[in-house]
C-alpha positions as CSV (number, residue, x, y, z in Angstrom):
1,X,321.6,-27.6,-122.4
2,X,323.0,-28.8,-125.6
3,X,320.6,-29.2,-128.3
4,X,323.3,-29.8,-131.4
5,X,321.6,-31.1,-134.8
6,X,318.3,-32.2,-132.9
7,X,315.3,-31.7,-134.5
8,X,312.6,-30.4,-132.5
9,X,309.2,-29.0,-133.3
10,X,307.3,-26.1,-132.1
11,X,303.3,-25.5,-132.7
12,X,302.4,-22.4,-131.9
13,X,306.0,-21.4,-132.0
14,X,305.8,-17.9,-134.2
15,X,303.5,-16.8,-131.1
16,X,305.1,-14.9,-127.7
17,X,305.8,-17.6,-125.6
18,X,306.6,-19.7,-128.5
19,X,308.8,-17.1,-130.0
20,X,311.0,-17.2,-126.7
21,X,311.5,-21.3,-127.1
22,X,312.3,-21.3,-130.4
23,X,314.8,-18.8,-129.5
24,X,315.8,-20.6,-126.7
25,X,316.4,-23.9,-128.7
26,X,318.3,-22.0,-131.4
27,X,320.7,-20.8,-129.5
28,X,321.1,-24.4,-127.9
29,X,321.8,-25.7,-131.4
30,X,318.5,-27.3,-132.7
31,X,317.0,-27.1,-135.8
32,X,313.3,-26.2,-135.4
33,X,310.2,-26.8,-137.4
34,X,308.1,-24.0,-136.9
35,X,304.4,-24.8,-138.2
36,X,301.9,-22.0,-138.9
37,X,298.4,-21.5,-140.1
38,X,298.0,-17.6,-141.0
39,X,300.7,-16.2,-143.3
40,X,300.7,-12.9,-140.6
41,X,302.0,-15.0,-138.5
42,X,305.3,-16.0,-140.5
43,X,306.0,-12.7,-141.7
44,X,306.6,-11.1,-138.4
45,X,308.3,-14.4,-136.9
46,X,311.7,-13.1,-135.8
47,X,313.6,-16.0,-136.6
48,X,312.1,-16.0,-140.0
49,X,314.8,-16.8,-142.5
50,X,317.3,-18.3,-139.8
51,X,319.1,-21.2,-140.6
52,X,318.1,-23.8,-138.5
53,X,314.5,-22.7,-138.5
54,X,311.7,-23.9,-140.6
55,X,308.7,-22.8,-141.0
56,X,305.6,-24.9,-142.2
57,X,302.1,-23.9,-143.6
58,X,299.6,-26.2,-142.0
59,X,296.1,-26.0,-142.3
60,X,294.5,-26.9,-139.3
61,X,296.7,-28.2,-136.1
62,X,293.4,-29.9,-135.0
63,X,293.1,-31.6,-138.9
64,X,294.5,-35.5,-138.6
65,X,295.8,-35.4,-142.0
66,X,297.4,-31.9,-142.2
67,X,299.7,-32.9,-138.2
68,X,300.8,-36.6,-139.7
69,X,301.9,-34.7,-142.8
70,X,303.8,-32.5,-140.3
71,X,305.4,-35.0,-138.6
72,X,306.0,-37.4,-141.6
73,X,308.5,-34.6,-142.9
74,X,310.6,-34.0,-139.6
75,X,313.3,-37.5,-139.5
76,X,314.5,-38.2,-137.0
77,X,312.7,-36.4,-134.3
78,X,313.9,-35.6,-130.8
79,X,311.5,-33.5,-129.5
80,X,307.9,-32.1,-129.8
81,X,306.8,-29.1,-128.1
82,X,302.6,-28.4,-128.1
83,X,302.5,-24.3,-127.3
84,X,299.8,-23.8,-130.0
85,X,296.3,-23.1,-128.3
86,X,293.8,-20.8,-128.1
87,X,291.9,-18.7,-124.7
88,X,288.4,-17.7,-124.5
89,X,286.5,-16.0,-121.3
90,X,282.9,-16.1,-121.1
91,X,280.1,-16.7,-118.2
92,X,279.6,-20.6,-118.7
93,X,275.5,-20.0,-118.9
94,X,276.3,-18.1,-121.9
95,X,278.8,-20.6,-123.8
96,X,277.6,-22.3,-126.7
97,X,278.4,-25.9,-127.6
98,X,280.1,-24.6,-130.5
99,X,282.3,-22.6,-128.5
100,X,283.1,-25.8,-125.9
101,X,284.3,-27.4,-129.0
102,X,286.4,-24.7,-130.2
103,X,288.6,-24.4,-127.4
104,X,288.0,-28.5,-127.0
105,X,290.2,-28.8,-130.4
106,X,292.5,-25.7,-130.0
107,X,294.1,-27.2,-126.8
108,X,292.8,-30.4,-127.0
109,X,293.0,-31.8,-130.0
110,X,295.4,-30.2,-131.5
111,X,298.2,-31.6,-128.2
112,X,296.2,-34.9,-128.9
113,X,296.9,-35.1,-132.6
114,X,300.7,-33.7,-132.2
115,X,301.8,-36.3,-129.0
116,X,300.5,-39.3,-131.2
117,X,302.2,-37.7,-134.7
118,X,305.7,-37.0,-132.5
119,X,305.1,-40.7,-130.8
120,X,305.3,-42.4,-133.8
121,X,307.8,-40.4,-135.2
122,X,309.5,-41.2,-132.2
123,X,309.5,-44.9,-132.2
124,X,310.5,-44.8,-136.0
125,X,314.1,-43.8,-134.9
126,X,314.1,-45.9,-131.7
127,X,316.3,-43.5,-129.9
128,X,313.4,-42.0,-127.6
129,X,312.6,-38.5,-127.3
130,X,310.7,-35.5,-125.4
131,X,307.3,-34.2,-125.6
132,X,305.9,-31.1,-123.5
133,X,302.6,-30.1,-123.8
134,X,301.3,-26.0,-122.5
135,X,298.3,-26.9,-120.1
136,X,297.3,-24.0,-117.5
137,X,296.9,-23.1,-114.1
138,X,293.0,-23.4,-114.6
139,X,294.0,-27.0,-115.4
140,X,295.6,-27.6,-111.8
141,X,293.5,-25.2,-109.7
142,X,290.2,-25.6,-111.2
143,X,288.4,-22.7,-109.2
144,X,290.3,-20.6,-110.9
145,X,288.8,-21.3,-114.3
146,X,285.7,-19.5,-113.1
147,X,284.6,-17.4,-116.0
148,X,286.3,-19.4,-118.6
149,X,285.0,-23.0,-118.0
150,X,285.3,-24.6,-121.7
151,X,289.4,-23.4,-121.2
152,X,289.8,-24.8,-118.1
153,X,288.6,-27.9,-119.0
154,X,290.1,-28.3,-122.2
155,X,293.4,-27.6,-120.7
156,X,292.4,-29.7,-117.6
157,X,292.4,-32.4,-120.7
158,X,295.8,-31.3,-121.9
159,X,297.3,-32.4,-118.2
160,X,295.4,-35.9,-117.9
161,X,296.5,-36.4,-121.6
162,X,300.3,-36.0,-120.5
163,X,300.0,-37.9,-117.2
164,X,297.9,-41.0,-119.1
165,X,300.2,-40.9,-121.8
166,X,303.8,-40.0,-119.9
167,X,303.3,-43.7,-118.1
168,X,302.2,-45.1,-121.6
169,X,305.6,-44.5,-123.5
170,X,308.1,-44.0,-120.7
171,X,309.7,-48.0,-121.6
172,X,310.4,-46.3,-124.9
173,X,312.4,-43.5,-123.6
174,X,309.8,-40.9,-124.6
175,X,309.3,-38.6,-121.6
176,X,306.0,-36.4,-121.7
177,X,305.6,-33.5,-119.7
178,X,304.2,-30.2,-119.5
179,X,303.5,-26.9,-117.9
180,X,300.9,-24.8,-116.2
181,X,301.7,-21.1,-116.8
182,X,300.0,-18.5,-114.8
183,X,299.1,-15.1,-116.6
184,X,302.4,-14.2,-118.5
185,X,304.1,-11.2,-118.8
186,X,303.5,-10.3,-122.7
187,X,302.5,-7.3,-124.5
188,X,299.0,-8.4,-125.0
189,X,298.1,-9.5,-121.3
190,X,299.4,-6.0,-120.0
191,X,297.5,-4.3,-122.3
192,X,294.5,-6.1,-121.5
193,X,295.2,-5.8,-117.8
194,X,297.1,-2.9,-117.5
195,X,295.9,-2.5,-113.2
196,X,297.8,-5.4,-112.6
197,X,301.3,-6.0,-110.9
198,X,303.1,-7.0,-114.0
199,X,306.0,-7.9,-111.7
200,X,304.7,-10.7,-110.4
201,X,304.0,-12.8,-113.7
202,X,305.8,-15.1,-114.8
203,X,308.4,-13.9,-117.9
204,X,308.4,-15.8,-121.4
205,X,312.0,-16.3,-121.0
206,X,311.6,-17.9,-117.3
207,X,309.2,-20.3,-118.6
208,X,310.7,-21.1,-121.8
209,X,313.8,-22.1,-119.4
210,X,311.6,-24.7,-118.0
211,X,310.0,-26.4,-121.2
212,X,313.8,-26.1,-122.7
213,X,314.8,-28.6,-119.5
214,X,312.0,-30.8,-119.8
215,X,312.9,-31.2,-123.6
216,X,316.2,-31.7,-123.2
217,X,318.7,-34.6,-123.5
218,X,319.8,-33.3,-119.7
219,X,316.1,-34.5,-118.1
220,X,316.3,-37.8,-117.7
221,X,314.1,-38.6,-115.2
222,X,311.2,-37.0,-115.3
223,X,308.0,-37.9,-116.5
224,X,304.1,-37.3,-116.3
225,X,304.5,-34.0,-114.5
226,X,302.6,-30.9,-114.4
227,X,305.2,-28.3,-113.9
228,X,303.3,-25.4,-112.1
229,X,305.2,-21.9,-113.9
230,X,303.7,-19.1,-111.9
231,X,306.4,-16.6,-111.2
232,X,304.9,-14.6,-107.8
233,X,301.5,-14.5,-108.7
């Protein structure tokens, strides 16, 4: 896939799985914009300092102001990647409204606020473009979100927002997708899991793969799906 002098952005892209894309779409030849909220976060990026990467302070990726900013200063735009989220597990009897609307705007939100920045930014340029958005498996097999309800749903919101909006902007040549990840195979999910058959989850670099295609100047066709990346598990 041949990503030569396109400019694509990553949220969440200084994290694990974000890491992976950013690498991915380097060595393809884009130039990334890399936004990030704690400074942590920038120091220990890997790509920091790269040539075609940019990294961005932003306040808040759920603020309106602080993602049209974003978006204003990234011409023209090919693609928009939405990795930047956040997880929380908790017995639903015991979740608090504030904590509904936590994970409401971290996944939410925050893919809400980027799809209609990159839109726009899109249509500026008239040449079309790619969005994928990071829902979950919670978000397609809803049982599953048992014992993290205000996630599941969120995400679940994440996938309807990508269907509803894949069929809105598809005459424009802006094709919105996304993936469901399983449990992935990072440092931080074996640590916290250490029992499990780490074999069987999906790698970063397996699912980076799959958002790399869907960004790409090479898909073509496809639109509105949910792209289930589960490895074995």
């Amino acid at each position: 896939m041949d990503f030569s002098d396109r400019h694509v952005v990553v949220t969440g892209g200084t994290g694990a799985l974000g890491s992976a894309v950013s690498a991915a779409l380097v060595k393809a030849g884009a130039l990334c914009h890399v936004p990030y909220v704690e400074a942590a976060e920038a120091e220990r990026f890997t790509l920091r300092g790269h040539a075609q990467v940019k990294l961005i302070p932003v306040s808040d990726l759920s603020d309106e102001a602080s993602v049209t900013r974003l978006f204003n200063d990234v011409s023209p735009l090919w693609a928009s990647i939405h990795i930047a989220g956040g997880f929380a597990m908790k017995p639903f009897a015991e979740t608090t409204r504030a904590e509904l609307m936590q994970q409401v705007d971290m996944n939410f939100v925050t893919s809400f606020l980027c799809c209609r920045a990159a839109v726009n930014a899109m249509a500026r340029t008239g040449a079309g473009g790619r969005i994928v958005n990071v829902a979950a498996r919670p978000a397609l097999e809803w049982r599953t979100g048992a014992g993290m309800v205000a996630y599941a749903a969120s995400k679940a919101a994440v996938a309807a927002l990508t269907a509803a909006l894949a069929e809105e902007v598809a005459k424009s040549d802006i094709l919105v997708n996304a993936v469901a990840p399983s449990i992935m195979d990072t440092a931080a999910n074996r640590e916290a899991m250490p029992k499990a058959d780490h074999a069987l989850w999906p790698k970063l670099d397996e699912v980076a793969a799959t958002i790399l295609f869907l960004a790409s100047p090479d898909n073509k066709v496809t639109r509105g799906a949910i792209v289930p990346v589960y490895g074995k598990s």
